[in-house]
Legacy VTK file of the C-alpha trace (Angstrom):
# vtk DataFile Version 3.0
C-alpha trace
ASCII
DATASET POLYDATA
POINTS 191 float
12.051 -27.926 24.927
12.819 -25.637 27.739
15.173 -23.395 25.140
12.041 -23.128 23.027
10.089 -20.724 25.016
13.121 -18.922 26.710
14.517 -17.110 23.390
11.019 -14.894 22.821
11.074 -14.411 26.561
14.969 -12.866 26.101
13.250 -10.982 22.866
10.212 -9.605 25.365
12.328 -8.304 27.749
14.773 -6.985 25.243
11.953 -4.516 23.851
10.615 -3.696 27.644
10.356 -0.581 29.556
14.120 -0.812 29.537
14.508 0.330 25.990
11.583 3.239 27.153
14.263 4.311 29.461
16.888 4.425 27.409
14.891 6.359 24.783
13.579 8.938 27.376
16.787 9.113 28.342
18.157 10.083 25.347
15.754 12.628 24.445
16.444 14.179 27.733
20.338 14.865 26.102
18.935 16.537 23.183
19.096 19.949 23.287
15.193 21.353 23.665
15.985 24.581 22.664
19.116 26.537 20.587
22.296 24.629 21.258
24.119 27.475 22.413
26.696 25.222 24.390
27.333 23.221 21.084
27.671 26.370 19.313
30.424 27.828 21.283
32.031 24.461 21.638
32.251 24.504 17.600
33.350 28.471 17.620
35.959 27.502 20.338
37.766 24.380 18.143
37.688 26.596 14.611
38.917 29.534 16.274
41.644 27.834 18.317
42.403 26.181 15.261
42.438 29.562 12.850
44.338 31.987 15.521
42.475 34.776 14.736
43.632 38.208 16.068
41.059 40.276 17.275
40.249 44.417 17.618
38.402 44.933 20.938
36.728 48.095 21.711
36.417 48.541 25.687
33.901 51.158 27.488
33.534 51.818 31.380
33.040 54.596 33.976
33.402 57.668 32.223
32.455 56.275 28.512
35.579 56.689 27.007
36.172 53.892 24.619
39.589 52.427 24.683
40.412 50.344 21.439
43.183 47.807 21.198
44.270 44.866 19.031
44.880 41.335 20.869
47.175 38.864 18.465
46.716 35.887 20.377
43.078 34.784 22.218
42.557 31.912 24.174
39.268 31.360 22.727
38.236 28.903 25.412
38.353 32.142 27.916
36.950 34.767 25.750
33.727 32.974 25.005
32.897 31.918 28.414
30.665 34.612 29.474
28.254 33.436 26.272
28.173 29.904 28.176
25.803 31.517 30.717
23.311 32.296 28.675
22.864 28.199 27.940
19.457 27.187 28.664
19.606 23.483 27.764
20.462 22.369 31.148
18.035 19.972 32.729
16.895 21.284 35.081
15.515 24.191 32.854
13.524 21.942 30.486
10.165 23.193 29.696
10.940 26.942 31.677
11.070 28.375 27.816
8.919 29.358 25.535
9.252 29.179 21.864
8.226 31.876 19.772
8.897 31.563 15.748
11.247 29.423 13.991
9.407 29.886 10.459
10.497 32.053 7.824
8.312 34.554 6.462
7.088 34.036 2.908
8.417 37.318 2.060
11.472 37.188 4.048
14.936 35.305 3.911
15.175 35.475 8.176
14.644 32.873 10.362
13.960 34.299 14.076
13.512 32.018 17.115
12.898 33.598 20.274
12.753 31.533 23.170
11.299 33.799 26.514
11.454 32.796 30.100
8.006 31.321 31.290
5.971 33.516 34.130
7.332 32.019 37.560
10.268 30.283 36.168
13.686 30.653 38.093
16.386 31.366 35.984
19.055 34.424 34.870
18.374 34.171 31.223
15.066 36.359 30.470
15.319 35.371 26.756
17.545 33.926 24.041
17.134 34.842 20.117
18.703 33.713 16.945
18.301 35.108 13.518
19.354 33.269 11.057
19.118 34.171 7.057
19.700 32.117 3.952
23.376 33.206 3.393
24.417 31.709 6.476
24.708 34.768 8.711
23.272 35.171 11.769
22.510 36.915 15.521
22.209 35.456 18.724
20.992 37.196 21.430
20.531 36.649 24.894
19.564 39.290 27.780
20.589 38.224 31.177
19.272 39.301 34.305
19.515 39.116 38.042
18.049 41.089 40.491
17.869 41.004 44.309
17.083 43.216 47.300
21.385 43.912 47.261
22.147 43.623 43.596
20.673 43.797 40.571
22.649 43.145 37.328
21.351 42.877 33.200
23.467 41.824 30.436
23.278 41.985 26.914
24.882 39.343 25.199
25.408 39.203 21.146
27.011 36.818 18.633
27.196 37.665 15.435
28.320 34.909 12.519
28.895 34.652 9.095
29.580 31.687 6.920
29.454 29.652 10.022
31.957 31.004 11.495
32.354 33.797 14.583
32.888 37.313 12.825
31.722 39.846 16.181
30.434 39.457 19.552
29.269 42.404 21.986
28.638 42.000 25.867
26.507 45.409 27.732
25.833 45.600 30.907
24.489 47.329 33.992
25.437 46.593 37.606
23.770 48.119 40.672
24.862 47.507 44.320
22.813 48.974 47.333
24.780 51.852 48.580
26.873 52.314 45.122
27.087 54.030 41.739
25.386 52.335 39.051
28.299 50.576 36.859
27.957 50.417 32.625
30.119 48.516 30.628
30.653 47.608 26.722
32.914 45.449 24.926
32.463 44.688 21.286
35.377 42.270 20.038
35.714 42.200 15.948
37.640 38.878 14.999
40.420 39.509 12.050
LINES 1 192
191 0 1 2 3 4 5 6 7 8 9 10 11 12 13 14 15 16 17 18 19 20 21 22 23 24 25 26 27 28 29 30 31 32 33 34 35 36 37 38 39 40 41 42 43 44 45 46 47 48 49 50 51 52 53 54 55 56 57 58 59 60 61 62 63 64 65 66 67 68 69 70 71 72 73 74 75 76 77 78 79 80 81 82 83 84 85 86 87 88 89 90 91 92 93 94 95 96 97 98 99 100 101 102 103 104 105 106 107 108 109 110 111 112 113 114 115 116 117 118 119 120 121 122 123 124 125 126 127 128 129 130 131 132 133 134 135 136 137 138 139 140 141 142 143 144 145 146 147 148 149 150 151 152 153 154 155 156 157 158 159 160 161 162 163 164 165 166 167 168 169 170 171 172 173 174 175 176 177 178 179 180 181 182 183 184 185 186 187 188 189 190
């Protein structure tokens, strides 16, 4: 008699606020905006796995532009700069927000633009993809920081095509109290 009444209890408690937590909890891992981190994670494996050489085309100081071919990348390395510009951690859920991700009627892009809300604390102003039907695409992301010592802004861009990293570019400004404004370019072209 007793087992009678305890196996719906067991069921009750099974579908309690415990399952709620676990659900909340897993919609808290979803990525609530562009997964950039998955993304580069996916870029990183196919290019370590392709060995792509790469032309890189490097500007400083004096503007010169120094070009040079690099054979062997360790991919892991050369995309970690795009890693900051990853705004699905948790702590910046619901700082962002989302402007687009409809096509046009007339148009084969797909734009998402996802802005940094009024008061929010964060380096990454804003973060856009454009997407189009062939499978090509831009991400964007403009980084800044800025300080009574320092201020910094960076322009970060992906470019793919077929799914796969063809072009990335990374501009920037740096200002120190007391020194020269620094500019810098790279644009990398994978082979």
């Amino acid at each position: 008699m007793r087992s009678s009444w305890l196996a719906p209890l067991l069921l009750l408690a099974a579908c309690g606020p415990d399952n709620d937590v676990a659900r909340a909890s897993q919609d808290a891992r979803k990525p609530l905006y562009f997964d950039l981190k998955g993304f580069l994670d996916q870029q990183t494996a196919l290019l370590t796995q392709r060995r792509p050489a790469v032309e890189k085309q490097v500007s400083l100081r004096d503007g010169r532009v120094e070009t040079t071919r690099v054979g062997q990348v360790d991919w892991g390395k050369e995309l970690q700069i795009f890693y900051q510009a990853d705004i699905n951690k948790p702590a910046l859920r619901g700082t962002y927000e989302v402007l687009g991700g409809s096509a046009a009627a007339d148009t084969v892009d797909m734009v998402r633009q996802y802005r940094r809300k009024p008061g929010a604390e964060n380096n990454v102003d804003q973060l856009q993809v454009r997407e189009t039907d062939t499978r090509a695409g831009t991400i964007e992301a403009i980084l800044t920081q800025d300080n009574p010592l320092f201020f910094s802004r960076k322009v970060l861009t992906l470019h793919y095509q077929n799914g796969q990293l063809s072009a990335y570019k990374v501009q920037g400004v740096q200002k120190l109290v007391l020194f020269d404004t620094l500019r810098y370019s790279a644009a990398v072209r994978v082979l």
